[in-house]
C-alpha positions as CSV (number, residue, x, y, z in Angstrom):
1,X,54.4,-54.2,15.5
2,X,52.6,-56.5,12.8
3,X,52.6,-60.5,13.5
4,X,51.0,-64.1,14.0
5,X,51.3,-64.3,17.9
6,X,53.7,-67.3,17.6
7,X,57.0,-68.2,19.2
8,X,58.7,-66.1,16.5
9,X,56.8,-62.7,17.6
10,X,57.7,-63.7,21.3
11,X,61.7,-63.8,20.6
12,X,61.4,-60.7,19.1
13,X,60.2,-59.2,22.1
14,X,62.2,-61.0,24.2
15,X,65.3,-59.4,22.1
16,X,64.0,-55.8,22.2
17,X,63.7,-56.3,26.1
18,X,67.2,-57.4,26.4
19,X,68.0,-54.0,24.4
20,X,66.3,-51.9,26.8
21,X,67.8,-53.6,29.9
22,X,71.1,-53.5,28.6
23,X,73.4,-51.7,31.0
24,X,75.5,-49.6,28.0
25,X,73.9,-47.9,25.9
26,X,70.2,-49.1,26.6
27,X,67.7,-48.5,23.9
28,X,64.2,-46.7,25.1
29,X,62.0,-48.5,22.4
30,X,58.2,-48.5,22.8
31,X,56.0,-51.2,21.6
32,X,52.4,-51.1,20.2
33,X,52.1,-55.2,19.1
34,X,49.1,-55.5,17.3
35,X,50.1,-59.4,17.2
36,X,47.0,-61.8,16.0
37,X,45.3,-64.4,13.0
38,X,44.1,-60.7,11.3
39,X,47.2,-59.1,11.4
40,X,47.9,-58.4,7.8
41,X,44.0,-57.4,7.7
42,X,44.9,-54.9,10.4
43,X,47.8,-54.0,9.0
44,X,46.2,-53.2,5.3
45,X,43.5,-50.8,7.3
46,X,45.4,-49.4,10.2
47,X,48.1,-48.0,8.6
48,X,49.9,-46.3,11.8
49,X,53.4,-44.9,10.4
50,X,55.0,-44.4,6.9
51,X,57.2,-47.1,6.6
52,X,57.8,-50.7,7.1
53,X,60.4,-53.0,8.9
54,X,60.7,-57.0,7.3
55,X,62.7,-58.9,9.1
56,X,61.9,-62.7,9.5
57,X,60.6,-65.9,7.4
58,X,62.0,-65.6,4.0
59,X,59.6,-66.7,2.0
60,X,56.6,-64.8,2.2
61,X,58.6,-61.5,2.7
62,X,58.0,-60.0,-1.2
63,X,54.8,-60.8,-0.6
64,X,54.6,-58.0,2.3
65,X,56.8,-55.5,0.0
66,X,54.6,-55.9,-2.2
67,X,51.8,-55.0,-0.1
68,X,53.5,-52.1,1.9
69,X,54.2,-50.8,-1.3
70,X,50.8,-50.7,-2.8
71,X,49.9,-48.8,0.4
72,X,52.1,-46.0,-0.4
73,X,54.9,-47.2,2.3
74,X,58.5,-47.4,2.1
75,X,60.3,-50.2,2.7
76,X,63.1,-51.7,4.8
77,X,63.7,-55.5,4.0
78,X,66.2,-57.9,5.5
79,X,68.2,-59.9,3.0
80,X,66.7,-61.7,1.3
81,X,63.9,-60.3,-0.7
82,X,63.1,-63.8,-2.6
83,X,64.8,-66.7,-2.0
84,X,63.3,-68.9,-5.6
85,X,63.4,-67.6,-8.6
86,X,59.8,-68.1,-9.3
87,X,59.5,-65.0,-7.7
88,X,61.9,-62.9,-9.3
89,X,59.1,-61.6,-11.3
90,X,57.1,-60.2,-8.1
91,X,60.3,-58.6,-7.2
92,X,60.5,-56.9,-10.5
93,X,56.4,-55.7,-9.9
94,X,57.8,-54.1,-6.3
95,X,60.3,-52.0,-7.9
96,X,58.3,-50.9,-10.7
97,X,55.1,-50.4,-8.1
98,X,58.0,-48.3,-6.0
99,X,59.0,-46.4,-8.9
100,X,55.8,-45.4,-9.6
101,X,54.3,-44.7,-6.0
102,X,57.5,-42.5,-5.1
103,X,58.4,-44.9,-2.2
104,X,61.7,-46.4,-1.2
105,X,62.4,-50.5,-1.0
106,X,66.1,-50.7,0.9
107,X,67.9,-53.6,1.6
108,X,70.3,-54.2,4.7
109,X,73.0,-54.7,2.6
110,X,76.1,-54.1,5.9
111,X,78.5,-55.7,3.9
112,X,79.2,-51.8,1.7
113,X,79.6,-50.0,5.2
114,X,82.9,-52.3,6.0
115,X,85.7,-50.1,5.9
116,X,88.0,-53.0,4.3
117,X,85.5,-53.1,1.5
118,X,84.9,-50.0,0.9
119,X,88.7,-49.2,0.2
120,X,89.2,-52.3,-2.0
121,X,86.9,-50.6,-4.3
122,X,88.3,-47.3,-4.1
123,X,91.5,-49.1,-5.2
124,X,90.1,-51.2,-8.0
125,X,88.2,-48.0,-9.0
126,X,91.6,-46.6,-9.7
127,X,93.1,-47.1,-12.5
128,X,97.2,-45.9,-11.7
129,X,96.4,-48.8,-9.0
130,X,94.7,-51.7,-10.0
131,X,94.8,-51.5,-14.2
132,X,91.6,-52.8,-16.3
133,X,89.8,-55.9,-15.2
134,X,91.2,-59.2,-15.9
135,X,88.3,-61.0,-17.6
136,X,89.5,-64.2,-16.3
137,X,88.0,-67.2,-16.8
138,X,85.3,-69.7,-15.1
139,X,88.3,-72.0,-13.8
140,X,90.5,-68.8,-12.3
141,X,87.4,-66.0,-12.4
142,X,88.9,-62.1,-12.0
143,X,86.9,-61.5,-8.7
144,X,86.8,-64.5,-6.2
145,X,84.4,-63.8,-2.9
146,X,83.8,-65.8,-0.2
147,X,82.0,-65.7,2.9
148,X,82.0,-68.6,5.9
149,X,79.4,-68.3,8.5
150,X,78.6,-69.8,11.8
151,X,75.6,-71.3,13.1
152,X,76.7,-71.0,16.9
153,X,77.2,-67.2,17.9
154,X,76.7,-64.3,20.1
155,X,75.0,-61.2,19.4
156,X,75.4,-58.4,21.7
157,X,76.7,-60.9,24.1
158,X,73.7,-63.2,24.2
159,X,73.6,-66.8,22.5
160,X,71.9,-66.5,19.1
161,X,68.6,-68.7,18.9
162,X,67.8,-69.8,15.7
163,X,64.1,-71.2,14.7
164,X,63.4,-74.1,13.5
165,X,62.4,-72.8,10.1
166,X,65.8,-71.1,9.4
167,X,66.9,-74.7,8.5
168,X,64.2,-75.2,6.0
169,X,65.2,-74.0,2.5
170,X,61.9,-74.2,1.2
171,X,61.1,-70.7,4.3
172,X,64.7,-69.6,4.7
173,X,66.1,-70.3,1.4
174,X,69.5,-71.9,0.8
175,X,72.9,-70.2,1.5
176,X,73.2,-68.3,-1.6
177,X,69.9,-67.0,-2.1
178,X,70.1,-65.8,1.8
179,X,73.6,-64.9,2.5
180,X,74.9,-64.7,-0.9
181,X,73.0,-61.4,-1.5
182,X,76.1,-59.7,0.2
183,X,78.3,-61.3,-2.2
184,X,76.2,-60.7,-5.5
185,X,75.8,-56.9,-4.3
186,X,79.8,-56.8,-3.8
187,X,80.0,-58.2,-7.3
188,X,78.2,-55.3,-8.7
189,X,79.9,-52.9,-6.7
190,X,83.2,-53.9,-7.5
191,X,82.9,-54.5,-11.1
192,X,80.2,-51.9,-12.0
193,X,80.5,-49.0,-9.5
194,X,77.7,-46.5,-9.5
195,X,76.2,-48.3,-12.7
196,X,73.2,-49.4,-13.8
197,X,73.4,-53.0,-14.4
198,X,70.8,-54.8,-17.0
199,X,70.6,-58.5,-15.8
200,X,69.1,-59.7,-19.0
201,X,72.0,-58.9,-21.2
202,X,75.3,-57.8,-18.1
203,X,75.2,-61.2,-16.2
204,X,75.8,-64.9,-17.7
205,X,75.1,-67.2,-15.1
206,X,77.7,-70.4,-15.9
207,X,77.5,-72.7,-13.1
208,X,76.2,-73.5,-9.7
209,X,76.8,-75.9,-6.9
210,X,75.6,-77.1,-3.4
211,X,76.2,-79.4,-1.0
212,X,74.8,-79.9,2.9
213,X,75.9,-79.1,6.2
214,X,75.7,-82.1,8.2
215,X,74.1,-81.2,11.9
216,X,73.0,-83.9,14.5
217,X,70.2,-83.5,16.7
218,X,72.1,-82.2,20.0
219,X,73.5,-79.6,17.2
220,X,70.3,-78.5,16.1
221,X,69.1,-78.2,19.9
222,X,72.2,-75.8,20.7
223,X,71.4,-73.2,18.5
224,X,67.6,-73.3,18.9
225,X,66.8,-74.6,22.1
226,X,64.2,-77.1,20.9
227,X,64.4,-80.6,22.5
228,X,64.5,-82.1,18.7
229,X,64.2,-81.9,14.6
230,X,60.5,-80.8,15.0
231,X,58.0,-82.9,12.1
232,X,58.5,-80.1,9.4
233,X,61.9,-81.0,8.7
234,X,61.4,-84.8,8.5
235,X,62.1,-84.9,5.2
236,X,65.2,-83.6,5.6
237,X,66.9,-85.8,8.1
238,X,68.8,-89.0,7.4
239,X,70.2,-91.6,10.1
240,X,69.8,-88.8,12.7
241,X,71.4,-85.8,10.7
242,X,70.0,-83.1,9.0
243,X,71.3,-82.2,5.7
244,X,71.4,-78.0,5.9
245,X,71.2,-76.4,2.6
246,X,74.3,-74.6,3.9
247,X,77.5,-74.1,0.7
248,X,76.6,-72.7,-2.1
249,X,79.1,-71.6,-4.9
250,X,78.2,-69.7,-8.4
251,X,80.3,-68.7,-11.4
252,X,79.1,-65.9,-13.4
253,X,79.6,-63.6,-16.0
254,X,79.8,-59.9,-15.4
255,X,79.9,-57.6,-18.5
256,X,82.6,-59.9,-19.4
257,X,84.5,-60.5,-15.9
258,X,84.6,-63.7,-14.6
259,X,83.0,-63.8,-10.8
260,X,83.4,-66.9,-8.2
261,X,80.6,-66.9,-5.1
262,X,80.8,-69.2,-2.4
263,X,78.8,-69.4,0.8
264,X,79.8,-71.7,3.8
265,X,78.6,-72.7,6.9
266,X,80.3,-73.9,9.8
267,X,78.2,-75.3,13.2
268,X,80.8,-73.0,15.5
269,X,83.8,-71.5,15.0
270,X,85.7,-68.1,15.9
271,X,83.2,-65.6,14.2
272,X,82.2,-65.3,11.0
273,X,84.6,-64.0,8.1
274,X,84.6,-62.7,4.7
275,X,87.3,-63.4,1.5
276,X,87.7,-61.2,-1.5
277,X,90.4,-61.5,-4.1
278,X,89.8,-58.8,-7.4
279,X,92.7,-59.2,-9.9
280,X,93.3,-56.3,-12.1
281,X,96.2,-55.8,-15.1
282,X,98.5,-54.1,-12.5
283,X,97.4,-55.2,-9.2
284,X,95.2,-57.6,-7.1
285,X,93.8,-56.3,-4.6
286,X,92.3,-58.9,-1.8
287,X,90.3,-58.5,1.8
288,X,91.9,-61.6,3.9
289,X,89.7,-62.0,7.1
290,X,91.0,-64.7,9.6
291,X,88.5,-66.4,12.0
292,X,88.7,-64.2,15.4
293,X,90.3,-61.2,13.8
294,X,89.6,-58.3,12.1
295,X,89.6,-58.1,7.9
296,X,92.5,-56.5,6.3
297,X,93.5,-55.2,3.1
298,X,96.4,-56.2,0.7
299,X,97.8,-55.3,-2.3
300,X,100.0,-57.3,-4.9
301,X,101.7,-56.3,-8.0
302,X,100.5,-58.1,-11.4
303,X,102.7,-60.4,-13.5
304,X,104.7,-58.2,-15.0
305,X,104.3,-55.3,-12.8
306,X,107.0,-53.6,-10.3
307,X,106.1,-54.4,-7.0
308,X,108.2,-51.1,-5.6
309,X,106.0,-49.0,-8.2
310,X,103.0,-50.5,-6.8
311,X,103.9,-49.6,-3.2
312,X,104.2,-45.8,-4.3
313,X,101.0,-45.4,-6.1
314,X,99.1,-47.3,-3.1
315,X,100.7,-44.8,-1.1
316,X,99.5,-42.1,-3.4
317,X,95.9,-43.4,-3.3
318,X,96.1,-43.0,0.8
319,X,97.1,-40.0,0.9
320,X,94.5,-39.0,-1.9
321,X,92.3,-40.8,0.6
322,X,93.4,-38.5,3.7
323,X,90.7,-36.1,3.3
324,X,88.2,-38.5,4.3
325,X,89.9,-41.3,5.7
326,X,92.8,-39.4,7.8
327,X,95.6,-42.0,9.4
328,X,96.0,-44.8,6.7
329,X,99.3,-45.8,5.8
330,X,100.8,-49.1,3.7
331,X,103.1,-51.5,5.2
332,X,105.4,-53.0,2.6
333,X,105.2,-56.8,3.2
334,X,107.7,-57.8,0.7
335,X,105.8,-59.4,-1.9
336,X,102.8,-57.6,-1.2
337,X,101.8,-54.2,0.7
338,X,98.9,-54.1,3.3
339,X,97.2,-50.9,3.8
340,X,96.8,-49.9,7.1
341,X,93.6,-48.4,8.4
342,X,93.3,-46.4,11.8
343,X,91.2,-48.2,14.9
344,X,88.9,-44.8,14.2
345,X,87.5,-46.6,10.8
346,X,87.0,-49.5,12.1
347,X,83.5,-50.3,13.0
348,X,81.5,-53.6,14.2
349,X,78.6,-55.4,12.1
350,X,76.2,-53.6,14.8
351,X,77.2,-50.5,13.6
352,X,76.7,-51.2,10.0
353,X,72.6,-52.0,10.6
354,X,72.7,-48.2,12.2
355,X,75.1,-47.2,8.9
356,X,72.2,-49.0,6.6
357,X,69.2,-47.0,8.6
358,X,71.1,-43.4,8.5
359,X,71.5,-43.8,4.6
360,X,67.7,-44.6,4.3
361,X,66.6,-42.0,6.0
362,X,68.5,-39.7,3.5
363,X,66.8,-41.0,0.9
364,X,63.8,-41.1,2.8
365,X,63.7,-36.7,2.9
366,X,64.2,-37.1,-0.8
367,X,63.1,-40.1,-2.7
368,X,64.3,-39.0,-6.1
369,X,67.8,-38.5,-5.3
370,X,68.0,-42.3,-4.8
371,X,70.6,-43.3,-7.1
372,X,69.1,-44.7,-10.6
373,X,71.5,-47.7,-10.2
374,X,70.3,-49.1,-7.1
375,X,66.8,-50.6,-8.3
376,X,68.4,-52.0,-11.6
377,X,71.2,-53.5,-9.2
378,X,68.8,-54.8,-6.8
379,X,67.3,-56.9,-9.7
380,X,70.6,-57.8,-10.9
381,X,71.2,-58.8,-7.0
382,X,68.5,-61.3,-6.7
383,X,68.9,-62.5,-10.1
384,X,72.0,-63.9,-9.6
385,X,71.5,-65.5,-6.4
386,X,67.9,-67.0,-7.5
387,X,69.6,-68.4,-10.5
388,X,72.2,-69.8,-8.8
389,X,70.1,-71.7,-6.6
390,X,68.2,-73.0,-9.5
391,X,71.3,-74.0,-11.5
392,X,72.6,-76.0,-8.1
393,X,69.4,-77.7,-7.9
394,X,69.5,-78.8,-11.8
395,X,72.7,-80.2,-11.2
């Protein structure tokens, strides 16, 4: 393990010891910390394994890619790669660098192992179900996402300590650029599935907005256990508040479909959650996801469109779907059907991060059976959310 020896080094520690003490399921993990002012020196020479972990300050993490990369490593970065779109263009020299040194870069990108998603685009993927794309418009966009987060949570049981610099967009990024990756990826794997996406001439970006969470000091103390706004984020309190860089929204084109992002945060709450609608010719099919519950999936017949007929070729999808999903049924609502997926699919955002790491190491055995659509679609990814940011910002 690679780091300053700071306070950020010292949580993460601290949170692999709490993994190994924990009484289910304990994890045996066994630390070399080669933590220090050389560190990156170190790490250039030393060279002790074939791949890389990112996780941490935004910022300067392309900047690491970029140099694992040129050592012949692969990569596994936290969301997000960049945060500014000044440095889109290193992002694009990673990839290429990747491409050319027959190493993996691989996001954490949970959000595709959530069973709820994963069937929406099954559904939208078929077209008996869910017709053509609607292209929609900028004011009523085909495919609506929206995620709202919390700042106060648990993790494995234990209080979540943020640092300070997580509330600094300049390190962290804003909401979109961080967060909103989830919800540009979605994007593309709803409306181009499996496909190579060019973001010079497949994505419009039409407009952007922001506007701040409001958090007072004792706020800011809860969720990082400092006694105060430390001096680097001076310039971003006002009467005693500081102004978080916390709702984003974005309105794109996507070869043609109109897409709505929108990224929210909320001091506390009842867990985070995560909103999808994707309307189609003959159906919309939405992910509704109430605070403390789990996400479901519903169905609703297009203008136009028997909703009885609809019901049957849902039904027909499932039990297409049987093979791999066994136990899912529909539940005819009325004026809309809700497909019902068996507690043995459903899994926990912990279990996604181990989802993310099994698919790597796939790839890993073979780097060129990575799909060709997932380094065009990573650009695409960061595209949208860089640009986003710098529209809101214009504005």
């Amino acid at each position: 393990m690679y780091g300053p020896l700071d306070g950020d080094t010292l949580q993460h520690l601290a949170r692999v010891a709490t993994f190994n003490a924990r009484r289910d399921n304990p994890t045996a993990w066994e630390l070399d910390v080669r933590a220090g002012p050389d560190y990156l020196t170190r790490f250039a020479h030393e060279q002790p394994g074939n791949t890389v972990v990112l996780s941490g300050r935004n910022k300067p993490k392309i900047d690491l890619m970029r140099l694992a990369v040129e050592n012949g490593l692969h990569v596994i970065a936290d969301k997000p790669w960049v945060i500014d779109h000044d440095d889109f263009p290193k992002l694009e020299e990673v990839l290429r660098q990747a491409d050319l040194r027959d190493v993996i870069v691989w996001d954490v990108l949970t959000e595709r192992y959530e069973i709820t998603n994963w069937l929406q685009r099954e559904l939208v993927r078929d077209p008996e179900v869910f017709g053509t794309w609607r292209p929609g418009t900028a004011e009523r966009p085909a495919l609506e996402l929206r995620s709202v987060h919390c700042l106060k949570k648990t993790v494995h049981g234990q209080p979540l300590v943020r640092p300070w610099w997580w509330f600094d967009p300049a390190v962290s990024g804003e909401a979109m650029a961080d967060v909103g990756a989830h919800l540009a990826d979605l994007a593309l794997w709803l409306v181009a599935p499996e496909q190579e996406v060019d973001y010079r001439t497949d994505v419009t970006m039409i407009a952007a907005d922001r506007a701040p969470l409001l958090l007072s000091e004792d706020d800011f103390r809860q969720v990082t256990r400092l006694a105060g706004f430390p001096p680097e984020l001076a310039g971003r309190v006002v009467n005693g508040q500081l102004y978080y860089a916390g709702n984003n929204s974005a309105t794109l084109a996507l070869r043609g479909v109109h897409v709505r992002l929108a990224t929210e945060w909320e001091f506390a709450g009842a867990g985070d959650t995560h909103h999808s609608a994707a309307h189609g010719t003959r159906a919309t099919v939405s992910v509704r996801h109430a605070p403390g519950a789990r996400p479901d999936l519903f169905v609703s017949a297009a203008p136009g469109t028997d909703h009885a007929l609809t019901v049957q070729r849902i039904r027909d999808k499932c039990e297409e779907l049987q093979r791999e999903f066994a136990g899912m049924s529909v539940t005819d609502l009325g004026t809309e059907a809700r497909v019902e997926i068996p507690e043995g699919w459903r899994t926990g955002h912990e279990e996604h991060f181990g989802a993310v790491m099994d698919e790597f190491v796939r790839y890993f055995q073979a780097p060129r059976t990575l799909p060709a659509w997932e380094r065009p679609n990573a650009l695409a990814r960061y595209y949208i959310t860089t640009k986003a940011v710098e529209l809101a910002r214009a504005s």
